[in-house]
C-alpha positions as CSV (number, residue, x, y, z in Angstrom):
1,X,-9.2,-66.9,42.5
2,X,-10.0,-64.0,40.3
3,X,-13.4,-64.0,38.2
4,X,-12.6,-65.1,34.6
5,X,-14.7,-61.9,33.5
6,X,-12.2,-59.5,35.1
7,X,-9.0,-61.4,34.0
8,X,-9.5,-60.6,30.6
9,X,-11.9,-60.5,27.5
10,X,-13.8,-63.5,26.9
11,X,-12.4,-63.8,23.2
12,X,-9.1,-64.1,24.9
13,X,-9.6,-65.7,28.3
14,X,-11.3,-68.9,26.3
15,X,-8.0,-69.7,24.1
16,X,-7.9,-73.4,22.7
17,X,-6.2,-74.5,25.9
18,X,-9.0,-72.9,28.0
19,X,-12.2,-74.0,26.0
20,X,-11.2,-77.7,25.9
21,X,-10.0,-77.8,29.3
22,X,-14.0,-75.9,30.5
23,X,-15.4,-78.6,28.2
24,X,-13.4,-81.6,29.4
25,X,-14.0,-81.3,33.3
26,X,-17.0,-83.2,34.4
27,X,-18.0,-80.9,37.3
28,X,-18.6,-77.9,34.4
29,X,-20.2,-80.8,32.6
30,X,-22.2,-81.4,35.6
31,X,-23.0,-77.9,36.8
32,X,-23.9,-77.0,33.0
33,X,-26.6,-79.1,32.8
34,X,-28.0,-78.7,36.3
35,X,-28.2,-74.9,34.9
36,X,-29.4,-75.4,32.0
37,X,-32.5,-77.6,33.5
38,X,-33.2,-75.2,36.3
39,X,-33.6,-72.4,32.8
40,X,-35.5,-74.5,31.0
41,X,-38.1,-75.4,34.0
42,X,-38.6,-71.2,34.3
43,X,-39.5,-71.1,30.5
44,X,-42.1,-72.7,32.1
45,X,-43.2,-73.9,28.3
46,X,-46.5,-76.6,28.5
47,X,-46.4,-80.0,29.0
48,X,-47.0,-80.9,25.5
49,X,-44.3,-82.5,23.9
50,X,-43.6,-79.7,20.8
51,X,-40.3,-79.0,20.3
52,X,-39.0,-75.1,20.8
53,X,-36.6,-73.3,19.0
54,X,-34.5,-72.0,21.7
55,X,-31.6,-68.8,21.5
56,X,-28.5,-69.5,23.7
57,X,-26.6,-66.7,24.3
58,X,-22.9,-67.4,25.4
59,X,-23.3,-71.2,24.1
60,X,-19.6,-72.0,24.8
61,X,-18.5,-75.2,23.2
62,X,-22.2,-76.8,23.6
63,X,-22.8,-78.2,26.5
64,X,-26.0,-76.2,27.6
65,X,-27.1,-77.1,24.1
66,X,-26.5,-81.4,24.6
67,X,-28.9,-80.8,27.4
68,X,-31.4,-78.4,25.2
69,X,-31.3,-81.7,22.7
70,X,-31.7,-84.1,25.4
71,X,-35.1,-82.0,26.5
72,X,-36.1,-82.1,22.8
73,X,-35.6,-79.1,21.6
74,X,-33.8,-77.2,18.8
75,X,-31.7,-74.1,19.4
76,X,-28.9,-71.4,18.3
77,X,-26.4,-70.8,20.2
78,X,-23.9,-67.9,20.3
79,X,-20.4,-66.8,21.1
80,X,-17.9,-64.6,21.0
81,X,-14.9,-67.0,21.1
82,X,-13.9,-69.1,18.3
83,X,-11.8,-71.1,20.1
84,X,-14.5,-72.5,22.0
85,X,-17.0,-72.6,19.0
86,X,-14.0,-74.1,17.0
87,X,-14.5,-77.3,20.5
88,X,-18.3,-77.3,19.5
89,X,-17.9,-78.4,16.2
90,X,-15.0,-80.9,16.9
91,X,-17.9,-82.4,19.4
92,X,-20.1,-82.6,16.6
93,X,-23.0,-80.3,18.2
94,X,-26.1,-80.4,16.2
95,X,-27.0,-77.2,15.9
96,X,-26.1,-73.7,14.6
97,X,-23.6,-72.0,16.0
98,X,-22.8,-68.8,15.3
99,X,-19.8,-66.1,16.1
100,X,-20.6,-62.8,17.5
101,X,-20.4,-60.4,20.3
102,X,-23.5,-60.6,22.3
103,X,-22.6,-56.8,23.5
104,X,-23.7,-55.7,19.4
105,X,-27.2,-57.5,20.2
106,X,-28.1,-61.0,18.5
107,X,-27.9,-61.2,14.6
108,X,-31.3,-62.9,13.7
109,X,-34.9,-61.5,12.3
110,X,-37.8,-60.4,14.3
111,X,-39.7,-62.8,16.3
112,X,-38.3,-66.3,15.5
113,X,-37.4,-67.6,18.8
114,X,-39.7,-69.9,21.1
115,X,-37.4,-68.8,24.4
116,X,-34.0,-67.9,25.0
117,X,-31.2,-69.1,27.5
118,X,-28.0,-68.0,28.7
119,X,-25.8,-69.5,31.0
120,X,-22.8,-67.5,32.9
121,X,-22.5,-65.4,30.1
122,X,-24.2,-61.4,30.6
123,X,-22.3,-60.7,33.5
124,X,-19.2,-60.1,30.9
125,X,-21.1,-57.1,29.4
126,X,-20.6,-55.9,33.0
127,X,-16.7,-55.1,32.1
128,X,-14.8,-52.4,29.6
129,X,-12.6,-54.6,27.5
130,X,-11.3,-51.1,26.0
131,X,-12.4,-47.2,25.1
132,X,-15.2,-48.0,23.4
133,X,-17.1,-50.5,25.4
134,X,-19.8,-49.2,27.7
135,X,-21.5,-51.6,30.0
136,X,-24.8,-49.5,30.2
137,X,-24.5,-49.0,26.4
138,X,-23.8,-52.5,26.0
139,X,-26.7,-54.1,27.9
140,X,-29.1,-51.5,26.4
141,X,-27.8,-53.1,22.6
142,X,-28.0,-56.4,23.8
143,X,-31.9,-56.4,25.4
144,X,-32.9,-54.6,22.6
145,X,-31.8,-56.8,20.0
146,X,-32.9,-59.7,22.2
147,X,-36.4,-58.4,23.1
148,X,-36.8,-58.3,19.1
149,X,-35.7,-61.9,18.2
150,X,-38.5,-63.5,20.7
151,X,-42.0,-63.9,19.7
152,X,-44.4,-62.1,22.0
153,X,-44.8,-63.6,25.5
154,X,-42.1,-65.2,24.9
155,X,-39.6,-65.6,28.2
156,X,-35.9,-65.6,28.5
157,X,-33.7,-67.0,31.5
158,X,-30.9,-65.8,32.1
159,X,-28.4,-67.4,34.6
160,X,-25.2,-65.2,35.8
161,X,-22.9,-64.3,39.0
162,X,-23.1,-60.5,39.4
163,X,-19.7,-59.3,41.4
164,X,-22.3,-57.1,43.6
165,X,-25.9,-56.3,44.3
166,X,-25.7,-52.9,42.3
167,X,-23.9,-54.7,39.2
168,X,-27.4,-56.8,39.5
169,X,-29.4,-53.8,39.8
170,X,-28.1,-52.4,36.3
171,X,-28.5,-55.5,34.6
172,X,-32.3,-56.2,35.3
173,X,-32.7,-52.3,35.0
174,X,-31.4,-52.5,31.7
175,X,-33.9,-55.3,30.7
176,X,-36.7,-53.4,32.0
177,X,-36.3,-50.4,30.0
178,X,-36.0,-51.6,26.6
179,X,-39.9,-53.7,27.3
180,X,-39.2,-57.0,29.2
181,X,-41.3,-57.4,32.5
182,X,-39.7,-59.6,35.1
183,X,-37.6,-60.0,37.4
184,X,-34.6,-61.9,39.3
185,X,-35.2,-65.0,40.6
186,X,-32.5,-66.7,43.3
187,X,-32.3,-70.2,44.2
188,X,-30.8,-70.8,47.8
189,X,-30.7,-67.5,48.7
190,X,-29.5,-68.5,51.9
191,X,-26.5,-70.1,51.1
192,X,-22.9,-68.7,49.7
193,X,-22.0,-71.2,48.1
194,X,-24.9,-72.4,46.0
195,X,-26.7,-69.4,45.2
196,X,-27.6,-68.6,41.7
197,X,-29.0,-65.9,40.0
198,X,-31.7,-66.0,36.7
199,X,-33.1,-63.0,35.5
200,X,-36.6,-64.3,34.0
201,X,-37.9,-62.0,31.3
202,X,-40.7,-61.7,29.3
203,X,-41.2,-60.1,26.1
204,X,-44.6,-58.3,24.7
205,X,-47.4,-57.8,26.9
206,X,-48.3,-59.7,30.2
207,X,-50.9,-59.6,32.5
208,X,-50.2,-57.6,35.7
209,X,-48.3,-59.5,38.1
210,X,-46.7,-58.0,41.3
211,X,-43.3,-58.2,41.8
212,X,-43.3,-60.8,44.4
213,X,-45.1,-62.9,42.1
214,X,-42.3,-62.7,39.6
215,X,-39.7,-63.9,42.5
216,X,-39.3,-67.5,42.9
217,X,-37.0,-68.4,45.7
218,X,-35.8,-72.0,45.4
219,X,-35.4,-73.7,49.1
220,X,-32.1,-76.1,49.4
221,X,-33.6,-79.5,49.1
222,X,-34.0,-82.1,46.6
223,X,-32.1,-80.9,43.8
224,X,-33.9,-79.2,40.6
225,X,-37.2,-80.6,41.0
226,X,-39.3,-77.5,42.3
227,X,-39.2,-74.0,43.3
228,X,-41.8,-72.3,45.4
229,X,-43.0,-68.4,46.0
230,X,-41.6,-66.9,49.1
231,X,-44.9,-66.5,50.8
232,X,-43.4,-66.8,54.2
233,X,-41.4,-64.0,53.4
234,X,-43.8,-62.0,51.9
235,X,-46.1,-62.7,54.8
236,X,-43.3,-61.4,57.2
237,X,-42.9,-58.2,55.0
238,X,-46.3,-57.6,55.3
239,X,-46.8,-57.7,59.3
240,X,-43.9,-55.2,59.3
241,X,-46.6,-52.9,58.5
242,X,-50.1,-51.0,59.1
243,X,-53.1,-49.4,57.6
244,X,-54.2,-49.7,54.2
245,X,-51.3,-47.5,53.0
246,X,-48.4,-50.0,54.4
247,X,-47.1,-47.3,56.1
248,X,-45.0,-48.2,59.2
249,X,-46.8,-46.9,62.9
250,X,-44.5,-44.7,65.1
251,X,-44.3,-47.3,67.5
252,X,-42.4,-49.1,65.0
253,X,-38.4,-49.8,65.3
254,X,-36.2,-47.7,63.0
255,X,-35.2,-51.5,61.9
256,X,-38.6,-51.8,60.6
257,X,-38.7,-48.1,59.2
258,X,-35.7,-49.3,57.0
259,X,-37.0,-52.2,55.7
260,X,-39.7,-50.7,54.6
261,X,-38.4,-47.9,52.8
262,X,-35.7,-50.4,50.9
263,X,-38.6,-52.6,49.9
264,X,-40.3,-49.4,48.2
265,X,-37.0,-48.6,46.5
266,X,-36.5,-51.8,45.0
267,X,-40.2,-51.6,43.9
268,X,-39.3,-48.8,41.9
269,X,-36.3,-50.3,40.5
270,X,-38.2,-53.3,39.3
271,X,-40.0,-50.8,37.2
272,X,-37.1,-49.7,35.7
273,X,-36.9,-46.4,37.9
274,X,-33.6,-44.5,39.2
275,X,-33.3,-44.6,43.1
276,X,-30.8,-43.2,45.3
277,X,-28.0,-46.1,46.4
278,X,-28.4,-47.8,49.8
279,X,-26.3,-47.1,52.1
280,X,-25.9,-47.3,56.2
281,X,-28.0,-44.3,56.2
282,X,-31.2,-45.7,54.1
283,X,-34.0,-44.7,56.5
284,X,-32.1,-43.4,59.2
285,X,-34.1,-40.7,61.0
286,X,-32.9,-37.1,60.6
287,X,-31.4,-35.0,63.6
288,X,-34.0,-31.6,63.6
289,X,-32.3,-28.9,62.6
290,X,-31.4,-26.4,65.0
């Protein structure tokens, strides 16, 4: 089955027949609010029972929002189709809702937002829907704009299904550049089915954290209750090297030699840097030249 983002413009692929069908079915019911949840728990907001004023970019016909309300707090939502706006306000959402391409940024004032959400939504700045749409040009608007509507250290999450690892890599490069710090953060990276993707931004300034500390891996077990560092990982990363440099020994296996140099790469990349792509040749040794 073909991804809805490459079958056509979201405007268009969301018709009235579409949006109430998405809105009807209980397993997007279901998966919307386990979603939504699992965003809201990486705003990572105190326990204190005050409300938030949330931005939802791609809000659909609401149902990310219902479960916003249910959490207690109030929020915006955004989208590009009317149709499925048009679904919203037959359902009687309580909120704001407001038309408009996410790809031209988000419409609001400086600073006014508590957090922001977004669920299966940015990966559709990813296509050209014609001539004058840019995916780079439109994720640089969109961050920008975005970056400017939260308060500082404020955090957005993100949730979306990249078609590849570099169509990842130039979304959360994109974010980096325009002032978020962050990074992405993958629940059941081990499995093909279940695996999701949050970028998990944060805007203004932020103490230094390490990349690994921005990467939460969620392990497949009970449902959306926790997520936990990778420190086993990590841990294995580390004994893959030697010295205080964390440069690899001779004696170590080209495997090794490899690993190491793509963890450096996506260092850089985290920091919003331009790499070469990986390939089957990343860190292959060279033949000497004759």
């Amino acid at each position: 089955m073909s991804r809805p983002e490459l079958t056509a413009p979201p405007q268009l692929f969301y018709n009235d027949s579409e949006a109430r069908k998405y809105t009807s079915s209980s397993r997007v019911i279901e998966i919307q609010d386990q979603l939504t949840e699992r965003a809201v728990e990486l705003l990572n907001f105190p326990r204190d029972d005050i409300p938030r004023l949330l931005l939802d970019v791609g809000c659909g016909s609401g149902l990310s929002g219902d479960r916003l309300t249910e959490l207690g707090h109030e929020w915006i939502g955004i989208d590009i189709s009317a149709s499925m706006l048009e679904v919203a306000r037959d359902r009687r959402v309580e909120s704001g809702l407001v038309q408009f391409d996410m790809g031209h940024g988000c419409p609001f004032r400086q600073g006014i937002f508590d957090g922001c959400i977004s669920i299966s939504a940015i990966q559709w700045l990813c296509n050209a829907d014609n001539s004058l749409h840019e995916p780079r040009t439109r994720l640089r608007c969109f961050f920008t704009n975005l970056y400017s509507c939260l308060k500082s250290g404020a955090r957005a999450v993100l949730q979306f299904y990249p078609n590849s690892a570099k169509q990842a890599e130039m979304i959360t490069t994109a974010a980096l550049r325009v002032g978020f710090s962050g990074g992405l953060v993958v629940d059941y990276p081990n499995s093909t089915r279940a695996k999701k993707y949050f970028l998990v931004l944060t805007s203004g300034p932020v103490g230094t954290e390490t990349v690994a500390q921005n990467t939460l891996v969620r392990e497949k077990v009970c449902g959306l209750k926790f997520s936990s560092r990778n420190n086993q990982s990590s841990q294995k990363d580390h004994s893959a090297f030697s010295g205080s440099s964390g440069i690899p020994n001779a004696c170590h296996s080209e495997d090794k030699r490899k690993k190491w140099i793509l963890k450096k790469k996506l260092q850089a990349r985290m920091r919003g840097k331009e790499t070469a792509t990986d390939s089957k040749y990343s860190g292959r040794k060279r033949k000497d030249r004759l």
